[in-house]
N, C-alpha and C positions, 0 to 999 in steps of 0.2 A: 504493500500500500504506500503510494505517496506521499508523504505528512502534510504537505501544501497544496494537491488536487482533492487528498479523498477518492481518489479514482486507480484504483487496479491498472499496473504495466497490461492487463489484459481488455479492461476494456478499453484502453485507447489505443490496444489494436484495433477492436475492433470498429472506433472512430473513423480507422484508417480504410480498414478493410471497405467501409459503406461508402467513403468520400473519395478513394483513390488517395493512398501516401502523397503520391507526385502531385496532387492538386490542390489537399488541404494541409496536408501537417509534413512535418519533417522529423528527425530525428531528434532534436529538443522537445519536442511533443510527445512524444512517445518515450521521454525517460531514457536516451540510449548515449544523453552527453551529460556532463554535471552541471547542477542548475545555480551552483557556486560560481564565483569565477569567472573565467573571460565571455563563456555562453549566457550569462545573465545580461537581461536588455534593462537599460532602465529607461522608466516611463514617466512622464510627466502627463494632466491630467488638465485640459483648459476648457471650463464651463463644467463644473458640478452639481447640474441641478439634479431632478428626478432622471435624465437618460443616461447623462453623465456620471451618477452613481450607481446606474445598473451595468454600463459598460464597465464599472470601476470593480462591481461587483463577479463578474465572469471573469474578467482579467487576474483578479485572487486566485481561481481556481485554476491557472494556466501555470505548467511548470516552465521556471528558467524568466517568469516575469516580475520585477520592483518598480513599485512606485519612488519619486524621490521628491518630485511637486505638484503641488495641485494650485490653479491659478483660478477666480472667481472674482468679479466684481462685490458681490455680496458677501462680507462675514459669515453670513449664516452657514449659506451654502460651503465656505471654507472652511469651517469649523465643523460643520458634518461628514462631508467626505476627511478630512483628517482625522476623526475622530475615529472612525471606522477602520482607515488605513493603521494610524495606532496601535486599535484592538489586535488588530491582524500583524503585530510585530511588524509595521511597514512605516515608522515616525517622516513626515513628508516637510518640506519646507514650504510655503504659504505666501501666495501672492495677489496681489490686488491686479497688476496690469500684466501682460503676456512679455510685453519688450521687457520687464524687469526680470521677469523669472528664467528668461532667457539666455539673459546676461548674467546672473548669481548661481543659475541651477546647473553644476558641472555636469560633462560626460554625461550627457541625455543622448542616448540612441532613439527615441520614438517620443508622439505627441498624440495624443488622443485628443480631437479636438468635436465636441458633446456644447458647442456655444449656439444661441439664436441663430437662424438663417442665415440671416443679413451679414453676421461676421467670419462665416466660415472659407470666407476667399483668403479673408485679411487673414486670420489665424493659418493656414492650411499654408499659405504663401511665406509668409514669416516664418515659419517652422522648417519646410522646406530650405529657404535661404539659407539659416543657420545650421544646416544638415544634417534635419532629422527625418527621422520616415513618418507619414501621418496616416493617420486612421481618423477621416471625417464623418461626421453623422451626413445623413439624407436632409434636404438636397444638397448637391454639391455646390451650387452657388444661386443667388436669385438673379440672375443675366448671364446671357452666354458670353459677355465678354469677359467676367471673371472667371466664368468658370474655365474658358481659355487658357486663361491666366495661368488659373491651376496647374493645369496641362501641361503648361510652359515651364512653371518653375519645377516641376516633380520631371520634367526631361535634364535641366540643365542642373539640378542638382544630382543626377543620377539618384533617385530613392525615391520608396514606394509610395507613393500615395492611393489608398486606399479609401472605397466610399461605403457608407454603412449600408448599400441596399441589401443585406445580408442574405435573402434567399439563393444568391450566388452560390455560397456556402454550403447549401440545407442540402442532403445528399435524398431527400425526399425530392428535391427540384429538380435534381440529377436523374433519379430515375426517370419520373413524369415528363423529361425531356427528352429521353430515349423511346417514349412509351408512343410520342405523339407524331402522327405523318399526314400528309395530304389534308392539311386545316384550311377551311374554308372562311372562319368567321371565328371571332374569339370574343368573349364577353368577361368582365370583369367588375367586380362592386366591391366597397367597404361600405357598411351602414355603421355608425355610431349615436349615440344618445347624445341629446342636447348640451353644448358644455357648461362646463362647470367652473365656476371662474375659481381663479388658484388666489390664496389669498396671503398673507403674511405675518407673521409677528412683529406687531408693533412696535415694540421695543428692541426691534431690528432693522427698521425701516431706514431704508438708504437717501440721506441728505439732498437736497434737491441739485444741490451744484456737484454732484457725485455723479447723478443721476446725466443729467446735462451735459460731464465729460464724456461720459461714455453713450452719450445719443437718444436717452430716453426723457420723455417730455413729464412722464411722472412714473410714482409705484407701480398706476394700475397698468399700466405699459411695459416696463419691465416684465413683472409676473404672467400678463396675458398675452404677452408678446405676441400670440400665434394668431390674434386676432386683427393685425395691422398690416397692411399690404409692405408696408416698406420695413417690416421686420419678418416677415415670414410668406413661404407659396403658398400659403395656404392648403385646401385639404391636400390639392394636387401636387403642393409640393413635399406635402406630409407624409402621407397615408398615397398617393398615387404615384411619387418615386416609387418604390417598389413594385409597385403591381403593371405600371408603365415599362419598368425596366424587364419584367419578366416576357412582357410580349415582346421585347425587343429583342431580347435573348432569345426565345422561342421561336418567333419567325425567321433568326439571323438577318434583319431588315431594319432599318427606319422610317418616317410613315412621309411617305407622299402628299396627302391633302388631313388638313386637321380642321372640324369645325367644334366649336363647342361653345352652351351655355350656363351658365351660373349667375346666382343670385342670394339674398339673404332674407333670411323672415324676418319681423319686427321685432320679435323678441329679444333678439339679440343689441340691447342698447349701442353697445359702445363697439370698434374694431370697424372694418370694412371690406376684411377678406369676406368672399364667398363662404357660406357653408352647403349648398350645396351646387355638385358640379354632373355635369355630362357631356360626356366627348366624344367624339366619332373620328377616329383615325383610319386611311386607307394607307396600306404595306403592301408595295409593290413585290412581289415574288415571283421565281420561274415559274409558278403552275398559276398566277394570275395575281388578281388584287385579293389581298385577306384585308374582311373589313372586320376592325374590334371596335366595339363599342366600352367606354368607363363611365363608371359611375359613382360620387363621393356623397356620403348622404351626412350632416353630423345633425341631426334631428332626432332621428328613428334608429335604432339598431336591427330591427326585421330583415334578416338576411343575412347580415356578419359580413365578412370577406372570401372573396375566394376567387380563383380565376379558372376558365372553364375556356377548351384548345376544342372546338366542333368541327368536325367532318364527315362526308356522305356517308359512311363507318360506323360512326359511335363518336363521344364527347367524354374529353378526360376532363377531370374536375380535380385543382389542387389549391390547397391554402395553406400559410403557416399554421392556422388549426389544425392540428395531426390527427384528428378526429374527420378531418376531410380529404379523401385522397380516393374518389373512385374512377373506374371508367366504365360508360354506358353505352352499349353496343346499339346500332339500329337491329331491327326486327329481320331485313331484308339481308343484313351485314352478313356474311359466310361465316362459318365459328371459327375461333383460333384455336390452334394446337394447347398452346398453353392454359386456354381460358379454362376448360374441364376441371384442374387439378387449383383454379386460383377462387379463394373466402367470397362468397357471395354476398351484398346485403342492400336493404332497399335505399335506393338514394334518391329523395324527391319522388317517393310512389312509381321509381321504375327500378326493375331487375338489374344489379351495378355488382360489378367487379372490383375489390378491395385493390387500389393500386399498392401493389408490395415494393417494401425497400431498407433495404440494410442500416438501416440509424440506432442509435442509442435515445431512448426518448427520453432520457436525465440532462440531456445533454441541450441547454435552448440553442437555439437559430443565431442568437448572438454570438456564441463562443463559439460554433463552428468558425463565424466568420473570423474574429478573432483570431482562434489559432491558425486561419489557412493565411494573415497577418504580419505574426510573428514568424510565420515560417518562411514567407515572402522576405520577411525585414533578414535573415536567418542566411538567408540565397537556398532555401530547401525546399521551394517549391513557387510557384507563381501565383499574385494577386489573384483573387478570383474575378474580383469588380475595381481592376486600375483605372486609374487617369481615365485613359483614350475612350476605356467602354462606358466610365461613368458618366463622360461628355455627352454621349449619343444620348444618353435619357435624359439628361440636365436637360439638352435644347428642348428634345421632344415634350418636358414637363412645361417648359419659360414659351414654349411654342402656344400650346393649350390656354396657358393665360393669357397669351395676346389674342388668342381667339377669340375668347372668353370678353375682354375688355373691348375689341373691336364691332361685337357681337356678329360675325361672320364667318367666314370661312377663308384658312390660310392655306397657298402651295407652298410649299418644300422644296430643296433640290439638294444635291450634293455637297455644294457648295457651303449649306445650312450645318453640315456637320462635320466638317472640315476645321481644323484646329488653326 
């Protein structure tokens, strides 16, 4: 047993065995160098909020990885994540601004950067320069021209820059992509419940000329960031980075014509992003146009997520809910060899085939992406979601909001995803 994963030299075989060694993990992963010593990466940790302390949280459980600073505008937020780092025998140094911790925080090999939207060019780009490998959260930037940027500096520093759409990682996404051929039409949704606005401890509450260095007009801004256009994509840049990225990945394509609309209910006083979106992207393909339709609901939860690959065949169905993973044959479909011997179960009131796949289900979706990360940062294996392929969904996501704002319909061309 590991003292620092909790995880058996056996099951992170079998991590490997489900993901393919050469694509998610290497041999720091799997326990087979010492996690003392020159193969220990240290990490530095910039924006701690709620995601940022869940990435902070899988990355504990990774062998061969230390934290050494964590960087947050907000005390609170610094004082939380450290606190925890701490417990975990992990004591970190503490920063208010990025360019300080940069310059005090020695010998940092990696930056996990977990900040609002808006700042993840600036951080990703900074980190870079100063030559470290990044792991940014979704989206990778709110304009294609940053995100370029990105691009740019993670080529000319030679190191990984990495984007959290994490289903890259999921070796359930790996199968499901083996699984799917001849797609004609592809549909996709998140439904969420109303939000909930995040709120604060008073007696923590950040100074207003604090507030105003770092870009925010007040508290309730800061905290509900996700609701202001010029701090967050909103749902699409949220919740449809990933599920955008997956049909991109899945078609091997980018979309030719994008139309889509969005709007907000009343209810929602304050913010002006969209809550709810719909878009219609056409993917030009050798066997013709695949049209997918997306849909972001944050009203209603009826439905959950999931993204669904249709053809004159059958429709596979996969989510990050592990609980979702079928494929639905047509009536007319010829049977498959393999289908006799695969878990039958109803899905949506029709006869569905359990899509099978070698994973660890202890193991979330983030820490896949993580260790295939560190092993990238390691030279043991390749990013699953680098730079060049994070760009393709960046535009296609910034693309959809100009649709969205123009209320019409956008062409595309090559040129459009060109770095």
């Amino acid at each position: 047993m590991h003292e620092r994963t909790g995880m058996t030299r056996r099951e992170m075989l079998g991590v490997a065995a489900a993901t393919g060694a050469g694509l998610v993990l290497g041999r720091s992963a799997l326990g087979e160098t010492n996690d003392s010593g020159g193969d220990e990466l240290n990490v530095a940790l910039i924006g701690a909020g709620t995601q940022g302390r869940n990435l902070l949280m899988q990355c504990l459980k990774i062998p061969g990885v230390r934290f050494r600073a964590v960087c947050d505008i907000w005390p609170f937020h610094q004082k939380y994540a450290s606190a925890i780092l701490k417990r975990f025998g992990q004591p970190v140094s503490v920063h208010e601004d990025w360019r300080e911790m940069l310059s005090k925080a020695k010998s940092l090999d990696a930056a996990i950067v977990a900040t609002p939207d808006w700042m993840h060019a600036e951080h990703a780009i900074g980190c870079l320069k100063a030559g470290l490998a990044v792991y940014c959260e979704k989206p990778m930037a709110l304009t294609a021209a940053d995100a370029r940027a990105m691009v740019k500096a993670a080529r000319e520093a030679g190191k990984v820059l990495q984007i959290g759409t994490q289903r890259r990682s999921d070796p359930r996404y790996h199968a499901a992509r083996k699984a799917v051929s001849d797609i004609t039409h592809v549909n996709g949704h998140w439904n969420r419940p109303g939000r909930v606005e995040a709120g604060w401890p008073r007696k923590y509450e950040l100074d207003a000329t604090v507030l105003k260095k770092y870009g925010y007009d007040s508290m309730q801004e800061f905290r509900n960031w996700r609701w202001w256009r010029k701090y967050s994509g909103g749902p699409i840049g949220d919740v449809g980075s990933h599920q955008i990225d997956v049909f991109n990945w899945f078609l091997d394509a980018t979309p030719a014509c994008i139309s889509a609309h969005g709007g907000r209910r009343d209810y929602y006083k304050e913010g002006n992003c969209c809550d709810n979106v719909l878009a219609v992207l056409d993917y030009p393909t050798e066997a013709g146009t695949v049209r997918a339709f997306y849909q972001a609901i944050n009203s209603s939860s009826f439905g959950g997520d999931h993204e669904a690959f249709l053809g004159d065949k059958g429709t596979l169905v996969i989510s990050q809910n592990r609980g979702k993973g079928h494929i639905v044959r047509e009536k007319h479909a010829p049977p498959a060899a393999w289908a006799d011997k695969a878990k039958r179960e109803d899905f949506m009131g029709q006869q569905a085939i359990k899509l099978e796949a070698e994973f660890d289900p202890k193991i979330p979706t983030h820490r896949y992406h993580l260790l295939n990360f560190f092993a990238a940062v390691r030279g043991e294996a390749k990013a699953s979601c680098p730079a060049e392929t994070a760009f393709r969904t960046a535009v296609t996501t910034i693309k959809i909001r100009q649709a969205i704002a123009s209320e019409g319909k956008l062409n595309l061309g090559p040129e459009d995803f060109k770095v």
